[in-house]
C-alpha positions in Angstrom: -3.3 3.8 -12.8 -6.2 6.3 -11.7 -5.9 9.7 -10.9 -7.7 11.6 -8.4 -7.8 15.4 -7.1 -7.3 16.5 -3.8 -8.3 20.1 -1.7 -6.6 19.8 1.4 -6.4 22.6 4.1 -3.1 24.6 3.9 -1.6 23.2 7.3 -2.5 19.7 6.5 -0.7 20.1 2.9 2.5 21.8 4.1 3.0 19.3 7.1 2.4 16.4 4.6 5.1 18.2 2.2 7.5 18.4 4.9 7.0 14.9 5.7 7.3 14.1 2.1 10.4 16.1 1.7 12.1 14.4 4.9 11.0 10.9 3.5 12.9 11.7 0.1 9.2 11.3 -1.7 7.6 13.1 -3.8 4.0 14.0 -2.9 2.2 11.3 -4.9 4.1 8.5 -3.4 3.8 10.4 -0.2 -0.1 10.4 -0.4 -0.2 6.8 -1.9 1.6 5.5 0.8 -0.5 6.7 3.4 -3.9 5.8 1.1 -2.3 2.4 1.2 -1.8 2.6 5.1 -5.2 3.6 5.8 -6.6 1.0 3.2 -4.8 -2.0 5.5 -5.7 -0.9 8.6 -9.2 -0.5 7.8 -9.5 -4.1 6.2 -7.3 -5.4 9.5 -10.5 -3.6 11.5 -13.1 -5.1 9.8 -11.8 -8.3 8.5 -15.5 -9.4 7.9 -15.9 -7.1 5.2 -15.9 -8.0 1.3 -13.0 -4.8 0.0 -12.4 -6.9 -3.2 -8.8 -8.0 -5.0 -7.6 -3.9 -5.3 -5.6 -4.3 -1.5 -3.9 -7.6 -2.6 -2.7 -6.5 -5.4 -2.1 -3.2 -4.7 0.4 -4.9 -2.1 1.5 -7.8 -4.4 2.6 -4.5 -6.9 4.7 -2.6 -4.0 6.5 -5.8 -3.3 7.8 -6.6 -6.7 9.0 -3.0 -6.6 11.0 -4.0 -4.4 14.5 -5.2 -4.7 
């Protein structure tokens, strides 16, 4: 798995840290979750364009996570 590094502006960090905390996530899963979000509804908006295999699997992963 990648890593990345994020500077995010104070108020957007502790409203997505209370969101976290009310979701029972930590902040990684919190952030990957909404990267993933993002990720499908821009490949539902343009359907035309080539994003590769990393969405599909990326989802085929989260759903054998699943019980």
């Amino acid at each position: 798995m990648g890593a990345i590094s994020l500077k995010l502006p104070e108020d957007v960090l502790e409203a997505s840290r209370r969101c976290a905390d009310s979701l029972h996530l930590s902040m990684a899963a919190y952030i990957r979750r909404a990267v993933e979000r993002m990720n499908r509804q821009t490949q539902a908006l343009h359907p035309s364009k080539t994003f590769g295999r990393g969405l599909e699997e990326s989802a085929q992963r989260k759903h054998a996570r699943q019980p």
